[in-house]
PQR file with spaces between the fields and no chain letter, atoms N, CA, C, O and H, PARSE charges and radii, in Angstrom:
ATOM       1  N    UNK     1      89.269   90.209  102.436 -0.4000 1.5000
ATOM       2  CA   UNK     1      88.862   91.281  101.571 -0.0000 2.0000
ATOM       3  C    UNK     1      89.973   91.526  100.561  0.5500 1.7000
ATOM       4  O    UNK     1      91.166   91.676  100.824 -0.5500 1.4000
ATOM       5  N    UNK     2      89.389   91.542   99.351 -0.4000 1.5000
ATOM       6  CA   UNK     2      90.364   91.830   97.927 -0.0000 2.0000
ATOM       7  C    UNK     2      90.668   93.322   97.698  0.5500 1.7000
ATOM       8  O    UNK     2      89.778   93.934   97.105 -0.5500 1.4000
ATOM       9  H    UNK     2      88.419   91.420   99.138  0.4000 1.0000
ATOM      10  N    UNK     3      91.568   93.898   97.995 -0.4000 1.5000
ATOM      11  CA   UNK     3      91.202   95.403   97.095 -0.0000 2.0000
ATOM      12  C    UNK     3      92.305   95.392   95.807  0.5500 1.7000
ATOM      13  O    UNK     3      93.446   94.930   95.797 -0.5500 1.4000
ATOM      14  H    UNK     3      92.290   93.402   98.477  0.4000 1.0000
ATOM      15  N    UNK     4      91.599   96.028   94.791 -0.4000 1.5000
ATOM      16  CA   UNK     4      91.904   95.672   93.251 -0.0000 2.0000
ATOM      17  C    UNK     4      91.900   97.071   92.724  0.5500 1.7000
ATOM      18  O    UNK     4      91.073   97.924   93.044 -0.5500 1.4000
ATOM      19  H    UNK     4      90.673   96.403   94.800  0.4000 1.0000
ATOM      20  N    UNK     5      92.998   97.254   91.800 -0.4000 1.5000
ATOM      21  CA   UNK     5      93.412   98.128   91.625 -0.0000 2.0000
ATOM      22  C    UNK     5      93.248   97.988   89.994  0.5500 1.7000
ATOM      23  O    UNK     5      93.594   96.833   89.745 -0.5500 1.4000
ATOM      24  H    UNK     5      93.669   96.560   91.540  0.4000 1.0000
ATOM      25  N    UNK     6      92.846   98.700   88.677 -0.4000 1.5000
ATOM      26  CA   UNK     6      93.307   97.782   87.284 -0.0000 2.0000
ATOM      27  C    UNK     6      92.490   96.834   87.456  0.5500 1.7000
ATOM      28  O    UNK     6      92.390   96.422   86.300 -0.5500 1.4000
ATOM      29  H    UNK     6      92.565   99.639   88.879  0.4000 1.0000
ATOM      30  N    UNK     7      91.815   96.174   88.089 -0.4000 1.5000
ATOM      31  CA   UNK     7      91.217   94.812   87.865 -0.0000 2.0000
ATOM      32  C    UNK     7      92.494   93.745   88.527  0.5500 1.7000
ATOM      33  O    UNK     7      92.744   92.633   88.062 -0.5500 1.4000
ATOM      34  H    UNK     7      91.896   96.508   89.028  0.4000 1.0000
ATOM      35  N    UNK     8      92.733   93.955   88.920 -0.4000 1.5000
ATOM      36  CA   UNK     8      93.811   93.222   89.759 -0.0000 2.0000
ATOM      37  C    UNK     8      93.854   93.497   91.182  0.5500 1.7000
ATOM      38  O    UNK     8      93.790   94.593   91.737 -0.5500 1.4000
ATOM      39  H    UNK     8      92.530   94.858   89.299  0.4000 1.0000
ATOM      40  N    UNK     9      94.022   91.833   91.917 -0.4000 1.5000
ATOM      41  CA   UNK     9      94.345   92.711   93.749 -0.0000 2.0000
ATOM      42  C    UNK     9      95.404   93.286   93.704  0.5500 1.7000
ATOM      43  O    UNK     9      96.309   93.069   92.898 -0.5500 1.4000
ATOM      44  H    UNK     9      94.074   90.942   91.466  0.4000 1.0000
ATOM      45  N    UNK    10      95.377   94.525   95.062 -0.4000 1.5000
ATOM      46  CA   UNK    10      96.668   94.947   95.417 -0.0000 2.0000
ATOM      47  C    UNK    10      97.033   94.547   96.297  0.5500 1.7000
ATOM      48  O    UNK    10      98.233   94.297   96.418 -0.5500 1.4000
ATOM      49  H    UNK    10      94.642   94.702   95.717  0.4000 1.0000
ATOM      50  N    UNK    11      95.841   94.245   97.603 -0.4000 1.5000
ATOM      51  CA   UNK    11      96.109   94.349   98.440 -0.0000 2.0000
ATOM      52  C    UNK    11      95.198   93.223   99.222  0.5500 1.7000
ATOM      53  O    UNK    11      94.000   93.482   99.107 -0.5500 1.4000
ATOM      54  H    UNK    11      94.867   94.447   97.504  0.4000 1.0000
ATOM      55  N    UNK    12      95.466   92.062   99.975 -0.4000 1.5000
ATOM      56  CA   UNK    12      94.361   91.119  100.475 -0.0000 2.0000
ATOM      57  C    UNK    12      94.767   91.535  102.340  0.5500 1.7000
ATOM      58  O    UNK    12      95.724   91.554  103.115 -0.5500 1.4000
ATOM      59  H    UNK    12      96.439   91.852  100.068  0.4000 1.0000
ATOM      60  N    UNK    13      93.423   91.788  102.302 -0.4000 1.5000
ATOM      61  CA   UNK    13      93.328   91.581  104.423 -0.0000 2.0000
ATOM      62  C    UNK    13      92.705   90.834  104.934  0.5500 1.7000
ATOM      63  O    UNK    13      91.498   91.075  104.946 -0.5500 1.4000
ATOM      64  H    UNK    13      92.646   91.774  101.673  0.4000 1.0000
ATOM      65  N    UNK    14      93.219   89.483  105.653 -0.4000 1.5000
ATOM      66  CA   UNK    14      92.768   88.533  106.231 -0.0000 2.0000
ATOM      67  C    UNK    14      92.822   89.116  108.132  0.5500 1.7000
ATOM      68  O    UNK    14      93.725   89.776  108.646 -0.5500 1.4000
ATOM      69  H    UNK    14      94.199   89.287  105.644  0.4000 1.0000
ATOM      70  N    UNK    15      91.790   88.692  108.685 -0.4000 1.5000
ATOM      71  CA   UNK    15      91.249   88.911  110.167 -0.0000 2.0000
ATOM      72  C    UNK    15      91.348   87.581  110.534  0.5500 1.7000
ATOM      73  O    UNK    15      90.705   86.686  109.987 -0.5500 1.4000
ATOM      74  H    UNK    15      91.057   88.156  108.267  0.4000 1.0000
ATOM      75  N    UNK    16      92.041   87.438  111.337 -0.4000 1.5000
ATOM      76  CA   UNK    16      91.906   85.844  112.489 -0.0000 2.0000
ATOM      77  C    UNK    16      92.532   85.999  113.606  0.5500 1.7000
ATOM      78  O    UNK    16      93.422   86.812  113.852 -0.5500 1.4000
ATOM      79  H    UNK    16      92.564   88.165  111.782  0.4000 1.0000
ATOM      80  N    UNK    17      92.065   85.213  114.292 -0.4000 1.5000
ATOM      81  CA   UNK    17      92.763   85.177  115.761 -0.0000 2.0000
ATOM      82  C    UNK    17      93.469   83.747  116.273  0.5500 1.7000
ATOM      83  O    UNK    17      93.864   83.412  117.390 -0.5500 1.4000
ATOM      84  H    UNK    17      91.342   84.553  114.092  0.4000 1.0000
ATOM      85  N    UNK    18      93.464   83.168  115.212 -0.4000 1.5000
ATOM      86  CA   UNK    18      94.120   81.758  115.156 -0.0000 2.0000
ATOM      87  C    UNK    18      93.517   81.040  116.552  0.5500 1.7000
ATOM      88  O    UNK    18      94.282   80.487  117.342 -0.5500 1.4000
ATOM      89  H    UNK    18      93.144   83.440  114.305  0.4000 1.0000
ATOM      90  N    UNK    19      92.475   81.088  116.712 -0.4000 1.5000
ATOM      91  CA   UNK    19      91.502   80.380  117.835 -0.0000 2.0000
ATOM      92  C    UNK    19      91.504   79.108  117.502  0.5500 1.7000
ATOM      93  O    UNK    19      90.743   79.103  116.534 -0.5500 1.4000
ATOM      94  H    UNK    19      91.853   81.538  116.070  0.4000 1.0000
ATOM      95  N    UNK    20      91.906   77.874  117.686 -0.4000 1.5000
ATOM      96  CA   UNK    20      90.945   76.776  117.289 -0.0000 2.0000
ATOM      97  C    UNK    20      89.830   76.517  118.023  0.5500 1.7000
ATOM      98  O    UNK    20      89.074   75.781  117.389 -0.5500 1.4000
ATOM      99  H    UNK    20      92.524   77.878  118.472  0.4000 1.0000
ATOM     100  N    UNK    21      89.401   76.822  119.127 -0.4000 1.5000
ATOM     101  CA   UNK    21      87.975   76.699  119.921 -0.0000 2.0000
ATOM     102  C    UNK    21      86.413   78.246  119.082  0.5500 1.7000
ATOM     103  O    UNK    21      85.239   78.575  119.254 -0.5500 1.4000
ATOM     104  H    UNK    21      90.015   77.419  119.643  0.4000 1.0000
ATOM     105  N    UNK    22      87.527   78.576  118.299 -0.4000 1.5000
ATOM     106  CA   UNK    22      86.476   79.730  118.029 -0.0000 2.0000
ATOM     107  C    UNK    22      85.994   79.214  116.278  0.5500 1.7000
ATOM     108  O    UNK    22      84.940   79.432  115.681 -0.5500 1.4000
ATOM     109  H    UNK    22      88.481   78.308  118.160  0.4000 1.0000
ATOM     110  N    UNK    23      87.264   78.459  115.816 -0.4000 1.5000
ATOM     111  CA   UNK    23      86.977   77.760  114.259 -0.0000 2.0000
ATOM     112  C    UNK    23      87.440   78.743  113.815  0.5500 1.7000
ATOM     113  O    UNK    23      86.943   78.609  112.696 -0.5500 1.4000
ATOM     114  H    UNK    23      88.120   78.282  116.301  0.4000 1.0000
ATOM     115  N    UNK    24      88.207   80.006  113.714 -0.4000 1.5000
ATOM     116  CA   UNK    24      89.039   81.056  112.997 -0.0000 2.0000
ATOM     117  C    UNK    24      89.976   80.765  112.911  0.5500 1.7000
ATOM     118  O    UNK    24      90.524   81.858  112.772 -0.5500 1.4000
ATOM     119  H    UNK    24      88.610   80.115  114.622  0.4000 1.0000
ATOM     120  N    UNK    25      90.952   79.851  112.865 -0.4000 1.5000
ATOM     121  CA   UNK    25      92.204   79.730  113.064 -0.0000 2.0000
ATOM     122  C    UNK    25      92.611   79.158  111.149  0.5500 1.7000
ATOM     123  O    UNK    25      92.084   78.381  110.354 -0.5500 1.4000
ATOM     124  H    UNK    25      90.507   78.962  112.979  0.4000 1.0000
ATOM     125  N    UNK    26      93.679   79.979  111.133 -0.4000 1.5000
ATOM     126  CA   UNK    26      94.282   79.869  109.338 -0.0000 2.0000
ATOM     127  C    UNK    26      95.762   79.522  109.190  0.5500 1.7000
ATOM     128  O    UNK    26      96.286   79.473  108.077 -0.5500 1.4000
ATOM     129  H    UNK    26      94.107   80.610  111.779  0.4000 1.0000
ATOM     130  N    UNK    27      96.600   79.222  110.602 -0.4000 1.5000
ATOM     131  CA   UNK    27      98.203   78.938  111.083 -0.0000 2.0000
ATOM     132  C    UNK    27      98.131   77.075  110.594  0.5500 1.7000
ATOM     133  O    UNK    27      97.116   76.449  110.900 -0.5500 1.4000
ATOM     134  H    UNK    27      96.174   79.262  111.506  0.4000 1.0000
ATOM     135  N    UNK    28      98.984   76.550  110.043 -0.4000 1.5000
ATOM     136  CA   UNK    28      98.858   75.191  109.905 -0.0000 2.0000
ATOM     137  C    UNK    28      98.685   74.517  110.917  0.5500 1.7000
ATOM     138  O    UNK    28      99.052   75.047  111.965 -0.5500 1.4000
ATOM     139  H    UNK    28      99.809   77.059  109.795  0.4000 1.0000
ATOM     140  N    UNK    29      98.331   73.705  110.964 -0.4000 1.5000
ATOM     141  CA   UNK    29      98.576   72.127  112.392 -0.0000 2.0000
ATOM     142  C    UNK    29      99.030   70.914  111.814  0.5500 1.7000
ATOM     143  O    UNK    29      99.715   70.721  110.809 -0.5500 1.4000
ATOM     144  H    UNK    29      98.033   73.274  110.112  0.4000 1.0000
ATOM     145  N    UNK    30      98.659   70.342  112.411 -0.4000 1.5000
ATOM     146  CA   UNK    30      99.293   68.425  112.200 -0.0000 2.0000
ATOM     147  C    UNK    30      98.208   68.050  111.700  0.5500 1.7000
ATOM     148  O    UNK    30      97.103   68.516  111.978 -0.5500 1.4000
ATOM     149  H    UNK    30      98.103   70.498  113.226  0.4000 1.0000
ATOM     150  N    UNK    31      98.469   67.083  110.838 -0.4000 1.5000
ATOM     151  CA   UNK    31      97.149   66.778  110.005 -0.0000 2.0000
ATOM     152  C    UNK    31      97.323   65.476  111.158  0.5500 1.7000
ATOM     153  O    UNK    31      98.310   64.946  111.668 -0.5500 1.4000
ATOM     154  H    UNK    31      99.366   66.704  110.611  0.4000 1.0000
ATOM     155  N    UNK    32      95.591   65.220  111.304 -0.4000 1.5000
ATOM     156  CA   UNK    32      95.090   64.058  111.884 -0.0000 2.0000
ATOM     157  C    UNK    32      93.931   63.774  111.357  0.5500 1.7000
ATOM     158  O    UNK    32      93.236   64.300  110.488 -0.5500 1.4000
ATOM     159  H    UNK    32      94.789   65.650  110.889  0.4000 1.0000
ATOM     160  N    UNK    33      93.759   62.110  112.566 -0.4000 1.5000
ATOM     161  CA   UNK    33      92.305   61.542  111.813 -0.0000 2.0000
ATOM     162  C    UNK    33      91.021   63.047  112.501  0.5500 1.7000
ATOM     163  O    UNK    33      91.214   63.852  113.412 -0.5500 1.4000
ATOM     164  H    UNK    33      94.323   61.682  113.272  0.4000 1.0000
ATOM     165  N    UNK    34      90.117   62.920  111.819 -0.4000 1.5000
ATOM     166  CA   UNK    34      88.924   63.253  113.041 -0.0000 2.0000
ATOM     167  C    UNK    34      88.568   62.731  114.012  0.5500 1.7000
ATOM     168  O    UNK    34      88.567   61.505  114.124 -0.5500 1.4000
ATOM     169  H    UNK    34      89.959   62.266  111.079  0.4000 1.0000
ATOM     170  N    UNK    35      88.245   63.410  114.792 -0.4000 1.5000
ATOM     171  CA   UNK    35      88.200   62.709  116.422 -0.0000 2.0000
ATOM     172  C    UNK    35      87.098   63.932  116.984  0.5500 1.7000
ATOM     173  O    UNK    35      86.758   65.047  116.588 -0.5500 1.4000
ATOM     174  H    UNK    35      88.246   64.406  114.701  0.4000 1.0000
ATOM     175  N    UNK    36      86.729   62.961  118.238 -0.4000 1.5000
ATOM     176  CA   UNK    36      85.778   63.993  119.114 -0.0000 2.0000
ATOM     177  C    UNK    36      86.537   63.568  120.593  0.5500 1.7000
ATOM     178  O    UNK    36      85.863   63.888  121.572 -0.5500 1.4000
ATOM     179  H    UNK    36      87.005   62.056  118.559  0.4000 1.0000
ATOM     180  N    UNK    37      87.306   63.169  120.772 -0.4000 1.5000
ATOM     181  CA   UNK    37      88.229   62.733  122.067 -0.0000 2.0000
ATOM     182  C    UNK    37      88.391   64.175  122.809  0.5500 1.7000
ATOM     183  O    UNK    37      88.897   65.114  122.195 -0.5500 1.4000
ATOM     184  H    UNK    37      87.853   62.909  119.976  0.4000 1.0000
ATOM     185  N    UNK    38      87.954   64.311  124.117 -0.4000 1.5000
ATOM     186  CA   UNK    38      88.117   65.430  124.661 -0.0000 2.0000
ATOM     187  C    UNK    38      88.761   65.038  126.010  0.5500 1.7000
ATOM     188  O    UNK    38      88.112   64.145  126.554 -0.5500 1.4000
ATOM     189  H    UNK    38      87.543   63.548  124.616  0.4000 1.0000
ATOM     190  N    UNK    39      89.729   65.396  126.640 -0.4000 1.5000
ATOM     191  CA   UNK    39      90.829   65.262  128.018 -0.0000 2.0000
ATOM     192  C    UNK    39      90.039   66.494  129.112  0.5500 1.7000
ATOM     193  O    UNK    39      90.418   66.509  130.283 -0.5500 1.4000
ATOM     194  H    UNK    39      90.257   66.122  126.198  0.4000 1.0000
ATOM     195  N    UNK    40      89.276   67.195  128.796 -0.4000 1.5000
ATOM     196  CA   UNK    40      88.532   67.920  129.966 -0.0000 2.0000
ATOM     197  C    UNK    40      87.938   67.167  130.841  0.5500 1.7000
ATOM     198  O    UNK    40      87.670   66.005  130.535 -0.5500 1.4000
ATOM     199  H    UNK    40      88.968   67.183  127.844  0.4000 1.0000
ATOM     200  N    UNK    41      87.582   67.728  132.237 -0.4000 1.5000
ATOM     201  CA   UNK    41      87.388   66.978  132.732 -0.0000 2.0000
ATOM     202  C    UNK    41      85.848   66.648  132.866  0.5500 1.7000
ATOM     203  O    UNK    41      85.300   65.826  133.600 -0.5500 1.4000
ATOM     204  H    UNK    41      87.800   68.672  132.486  0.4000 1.0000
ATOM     205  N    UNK    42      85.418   67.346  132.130 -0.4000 1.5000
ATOM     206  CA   UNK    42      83.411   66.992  131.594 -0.0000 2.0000
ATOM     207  C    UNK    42      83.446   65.973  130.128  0.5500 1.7000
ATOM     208  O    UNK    42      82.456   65.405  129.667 -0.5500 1.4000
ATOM     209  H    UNK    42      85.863   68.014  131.533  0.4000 1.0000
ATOM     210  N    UNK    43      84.892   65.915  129.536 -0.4000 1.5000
ATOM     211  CA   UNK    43      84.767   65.321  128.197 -0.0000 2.0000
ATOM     212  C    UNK    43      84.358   65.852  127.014  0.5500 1.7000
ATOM     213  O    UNK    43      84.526   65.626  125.815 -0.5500 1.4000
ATOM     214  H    UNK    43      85.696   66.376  129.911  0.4000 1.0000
ATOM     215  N    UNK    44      83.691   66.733  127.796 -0.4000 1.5000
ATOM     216  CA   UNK    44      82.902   67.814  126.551 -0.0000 2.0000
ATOM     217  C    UNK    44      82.996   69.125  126.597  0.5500 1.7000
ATOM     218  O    UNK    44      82.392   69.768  125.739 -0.5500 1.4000
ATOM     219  H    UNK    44      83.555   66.916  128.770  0.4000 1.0000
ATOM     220  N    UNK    45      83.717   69.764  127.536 -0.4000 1.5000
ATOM     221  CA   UNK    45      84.054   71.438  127.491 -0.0000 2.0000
ATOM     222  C    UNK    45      84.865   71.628  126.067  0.5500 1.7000
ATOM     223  O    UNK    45      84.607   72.259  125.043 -0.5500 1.4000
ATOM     224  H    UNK    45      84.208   69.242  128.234  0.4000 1.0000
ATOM     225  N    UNK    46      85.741   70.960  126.394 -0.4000 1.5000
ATOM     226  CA   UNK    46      86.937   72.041  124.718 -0.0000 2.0000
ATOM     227  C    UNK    46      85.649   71.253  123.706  0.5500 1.7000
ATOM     228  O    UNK    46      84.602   71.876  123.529 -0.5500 1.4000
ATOM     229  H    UNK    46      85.950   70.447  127.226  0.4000 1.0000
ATOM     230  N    UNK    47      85.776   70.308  123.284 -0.4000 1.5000
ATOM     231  CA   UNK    47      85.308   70.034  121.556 -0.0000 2.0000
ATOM     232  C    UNK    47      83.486   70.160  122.206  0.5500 1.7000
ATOM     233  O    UNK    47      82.779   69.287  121.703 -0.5500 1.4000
ATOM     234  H    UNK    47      86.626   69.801  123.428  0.4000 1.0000
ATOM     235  N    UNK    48      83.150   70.583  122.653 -0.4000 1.5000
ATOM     236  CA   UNK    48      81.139   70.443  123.093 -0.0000 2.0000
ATOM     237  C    UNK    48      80.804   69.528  121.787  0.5500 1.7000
ATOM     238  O    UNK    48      80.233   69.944  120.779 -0.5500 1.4000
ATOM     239  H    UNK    48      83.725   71.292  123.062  0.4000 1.0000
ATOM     240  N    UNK    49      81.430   67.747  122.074 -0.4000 1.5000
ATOM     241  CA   UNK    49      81.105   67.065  120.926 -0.0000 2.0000
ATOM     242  C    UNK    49      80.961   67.295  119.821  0.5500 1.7000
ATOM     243  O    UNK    49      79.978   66.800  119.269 -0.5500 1.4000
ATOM     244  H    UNK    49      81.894   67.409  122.893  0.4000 1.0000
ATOM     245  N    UNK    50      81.735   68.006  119.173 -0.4000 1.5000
ATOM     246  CA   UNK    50      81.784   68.601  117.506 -0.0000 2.0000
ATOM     247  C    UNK    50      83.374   67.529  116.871  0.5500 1.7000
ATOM     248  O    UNK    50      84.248   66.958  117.524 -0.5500 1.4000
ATOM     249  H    UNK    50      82.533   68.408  119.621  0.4000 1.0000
ATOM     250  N    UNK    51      83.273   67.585  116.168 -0.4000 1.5000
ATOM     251  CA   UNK    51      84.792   66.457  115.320 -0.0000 2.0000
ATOM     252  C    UNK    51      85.191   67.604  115.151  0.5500 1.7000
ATOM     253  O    UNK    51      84.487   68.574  114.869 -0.5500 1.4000
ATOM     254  H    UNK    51      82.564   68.049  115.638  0.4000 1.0000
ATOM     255  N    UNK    52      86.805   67.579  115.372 -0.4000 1.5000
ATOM     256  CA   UNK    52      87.676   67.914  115.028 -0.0000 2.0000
ATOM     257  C    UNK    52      88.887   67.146  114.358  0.5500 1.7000
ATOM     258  O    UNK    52      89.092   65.943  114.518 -0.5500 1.4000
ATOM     259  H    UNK    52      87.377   66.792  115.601  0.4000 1.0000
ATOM     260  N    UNK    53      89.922   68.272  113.335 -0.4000 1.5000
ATOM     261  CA   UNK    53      91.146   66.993  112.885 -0.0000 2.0000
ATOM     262  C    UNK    53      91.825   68.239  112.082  0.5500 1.7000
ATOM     263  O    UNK    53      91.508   69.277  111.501 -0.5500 1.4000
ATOM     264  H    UNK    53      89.756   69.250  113.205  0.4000 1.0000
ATOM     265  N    UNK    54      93.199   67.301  112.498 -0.4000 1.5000
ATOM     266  CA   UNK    54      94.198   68.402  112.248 -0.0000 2.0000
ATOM     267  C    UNK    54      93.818   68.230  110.632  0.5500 1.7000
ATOM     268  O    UNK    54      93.413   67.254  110.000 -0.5500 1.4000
ATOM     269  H    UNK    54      93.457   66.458  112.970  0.4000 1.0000
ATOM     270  N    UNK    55      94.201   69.948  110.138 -0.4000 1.5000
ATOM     271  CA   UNK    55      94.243   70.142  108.500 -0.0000 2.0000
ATOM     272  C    UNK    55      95.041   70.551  108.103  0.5500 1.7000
ATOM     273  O    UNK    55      94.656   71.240  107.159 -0.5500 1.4000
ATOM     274  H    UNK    55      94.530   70.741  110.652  0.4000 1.0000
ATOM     275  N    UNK    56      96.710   70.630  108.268 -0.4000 1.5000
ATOM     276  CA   UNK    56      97.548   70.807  107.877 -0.0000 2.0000
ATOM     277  C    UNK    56      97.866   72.262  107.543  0.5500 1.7000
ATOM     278  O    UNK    56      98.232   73.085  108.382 -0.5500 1.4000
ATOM     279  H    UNK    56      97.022   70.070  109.035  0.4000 1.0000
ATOM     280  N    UNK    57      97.671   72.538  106.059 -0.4000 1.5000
ATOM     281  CA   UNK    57      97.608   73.858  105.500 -0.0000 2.0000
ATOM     282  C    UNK    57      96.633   73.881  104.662  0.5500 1.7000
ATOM     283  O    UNK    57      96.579   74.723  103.765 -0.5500 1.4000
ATOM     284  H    UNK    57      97.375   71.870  105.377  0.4000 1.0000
ATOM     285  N    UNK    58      95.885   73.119  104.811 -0.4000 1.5000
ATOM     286  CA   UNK    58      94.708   73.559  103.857 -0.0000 2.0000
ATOM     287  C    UNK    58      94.074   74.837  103.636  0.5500 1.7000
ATOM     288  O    UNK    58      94.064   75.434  102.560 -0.5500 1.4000
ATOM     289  H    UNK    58      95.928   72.435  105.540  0.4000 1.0000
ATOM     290  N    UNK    59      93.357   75.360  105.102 -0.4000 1.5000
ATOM     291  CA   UNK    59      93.414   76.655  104.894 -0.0000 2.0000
ATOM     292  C    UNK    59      94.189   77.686  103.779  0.5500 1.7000
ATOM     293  O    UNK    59      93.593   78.084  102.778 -0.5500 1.4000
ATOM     294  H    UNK    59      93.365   74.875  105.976  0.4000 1.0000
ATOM     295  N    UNK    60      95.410   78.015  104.045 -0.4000 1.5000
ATOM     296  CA   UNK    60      96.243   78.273  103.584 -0.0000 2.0000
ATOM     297  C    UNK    60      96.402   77.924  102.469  0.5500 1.7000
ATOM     298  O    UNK    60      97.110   78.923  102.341 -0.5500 1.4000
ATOM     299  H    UNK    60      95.894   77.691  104.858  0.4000 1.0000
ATOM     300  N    UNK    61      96.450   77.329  101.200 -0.4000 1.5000
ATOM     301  CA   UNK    61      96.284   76.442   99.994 -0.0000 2.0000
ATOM     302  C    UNK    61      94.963   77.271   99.583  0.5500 1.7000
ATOM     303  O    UNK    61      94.822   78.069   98.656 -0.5500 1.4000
ATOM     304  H    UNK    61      95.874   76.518  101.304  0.4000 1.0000
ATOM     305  N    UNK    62      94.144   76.886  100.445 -0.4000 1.5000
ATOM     306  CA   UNK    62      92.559   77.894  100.078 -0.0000 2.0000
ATOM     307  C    UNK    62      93.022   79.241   99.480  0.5500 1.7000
ATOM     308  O    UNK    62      93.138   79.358   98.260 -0.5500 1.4000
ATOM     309  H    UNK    62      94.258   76.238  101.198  0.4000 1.0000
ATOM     310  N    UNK    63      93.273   80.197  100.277 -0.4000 1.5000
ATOM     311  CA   UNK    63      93.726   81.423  100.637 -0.0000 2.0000
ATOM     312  C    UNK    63      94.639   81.628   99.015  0.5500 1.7000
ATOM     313  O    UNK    63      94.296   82.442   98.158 -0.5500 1.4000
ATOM     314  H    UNK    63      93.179   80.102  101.268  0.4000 1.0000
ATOM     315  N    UNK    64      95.744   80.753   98.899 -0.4000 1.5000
ATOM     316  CA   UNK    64      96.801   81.137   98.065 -0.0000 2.0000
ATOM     317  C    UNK    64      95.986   80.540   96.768  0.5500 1.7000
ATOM     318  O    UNK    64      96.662   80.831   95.780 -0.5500 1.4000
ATOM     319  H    UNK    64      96.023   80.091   99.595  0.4000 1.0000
ATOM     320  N    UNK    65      95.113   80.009   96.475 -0.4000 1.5000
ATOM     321  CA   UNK    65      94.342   79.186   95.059 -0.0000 2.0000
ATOM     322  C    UNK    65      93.682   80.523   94.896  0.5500 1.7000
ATOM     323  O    UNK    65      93.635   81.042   93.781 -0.5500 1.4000
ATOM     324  H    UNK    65      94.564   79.773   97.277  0.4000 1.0000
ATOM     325  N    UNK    66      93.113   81.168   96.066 -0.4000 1.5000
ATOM     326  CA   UNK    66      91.495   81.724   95.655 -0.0000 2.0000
ATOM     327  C    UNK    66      92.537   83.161   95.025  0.5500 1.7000
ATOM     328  O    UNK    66      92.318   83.458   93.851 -0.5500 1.4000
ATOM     329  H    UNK    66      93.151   80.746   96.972  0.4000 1.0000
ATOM     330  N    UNK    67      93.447   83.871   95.660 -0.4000 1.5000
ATOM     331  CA   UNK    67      94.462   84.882   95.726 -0.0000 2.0000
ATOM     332  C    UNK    67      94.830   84.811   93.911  0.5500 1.7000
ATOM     333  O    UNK    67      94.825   85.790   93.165 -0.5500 1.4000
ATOM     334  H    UNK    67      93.625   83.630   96.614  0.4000 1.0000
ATOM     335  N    UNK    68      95.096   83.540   93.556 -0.4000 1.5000
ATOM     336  CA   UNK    68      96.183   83.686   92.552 -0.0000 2.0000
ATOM     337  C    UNK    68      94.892   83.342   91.110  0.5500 1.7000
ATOM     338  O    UNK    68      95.081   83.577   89.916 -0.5500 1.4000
ATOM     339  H    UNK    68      95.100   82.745   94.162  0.4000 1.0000
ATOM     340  N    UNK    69      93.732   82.785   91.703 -0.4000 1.5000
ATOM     341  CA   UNK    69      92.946   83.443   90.779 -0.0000 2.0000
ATOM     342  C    UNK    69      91.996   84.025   90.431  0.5500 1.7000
ATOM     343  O    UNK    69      91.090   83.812   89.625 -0.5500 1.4000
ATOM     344  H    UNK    69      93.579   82.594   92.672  0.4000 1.0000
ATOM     345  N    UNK    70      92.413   85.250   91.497 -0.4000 1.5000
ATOM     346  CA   UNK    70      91.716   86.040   91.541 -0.0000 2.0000
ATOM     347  C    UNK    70      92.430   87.167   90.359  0.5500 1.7000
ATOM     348  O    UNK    70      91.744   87.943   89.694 -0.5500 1.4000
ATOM     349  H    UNK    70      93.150   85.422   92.151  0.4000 1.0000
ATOM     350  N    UNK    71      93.946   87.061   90.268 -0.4000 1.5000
ATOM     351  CA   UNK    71      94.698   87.685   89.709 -0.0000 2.0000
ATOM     352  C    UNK    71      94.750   87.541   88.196  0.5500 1.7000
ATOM     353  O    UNK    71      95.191   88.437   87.477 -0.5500 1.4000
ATOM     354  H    UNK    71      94.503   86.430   90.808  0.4000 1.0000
ATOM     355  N    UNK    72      94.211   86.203   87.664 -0.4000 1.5000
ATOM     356  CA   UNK    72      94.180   86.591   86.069 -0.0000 2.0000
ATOM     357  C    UNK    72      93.109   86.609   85.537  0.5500 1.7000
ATOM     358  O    UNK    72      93.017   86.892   84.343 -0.5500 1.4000
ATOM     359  H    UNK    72      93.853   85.475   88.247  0.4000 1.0000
């Protein structure tokens, strides 16, 4: 959420719980390939066959692009 003051933000509030099993997570990781490789012992509890892969800071990059132009 943007709050804008002048037509300008003042103030941005981001909500996460840095889950990666919940898909909220905005903290960097290790960038990797995609994978569905799961070490549980069903194979499929953590990823329930969905791809996953590390994204570095993308998130983050998002966040700071959308932020800075939002500002002019």
């Amino acid at each position: 959420m943007l709050i804008f003051k002048h037509g300008k933000p003042k103030m941005v509030h981001i909500t996460t719980f840095n889950e990666w099993h919940e898909d909220s997570q905005i903290e960097p990781s290790v960038v990797t390939a995609p994978t569905t490789t799961d070490t549980s012992p069903t194979g499929t509890q953590y990823t329930q066959g969905l791809v996953y892969q590390g994204y570095g800071t993308t998130y983050l990059d998002i966040l700071r692009n959308e932020i800075s132009a939002a500002q002019h």
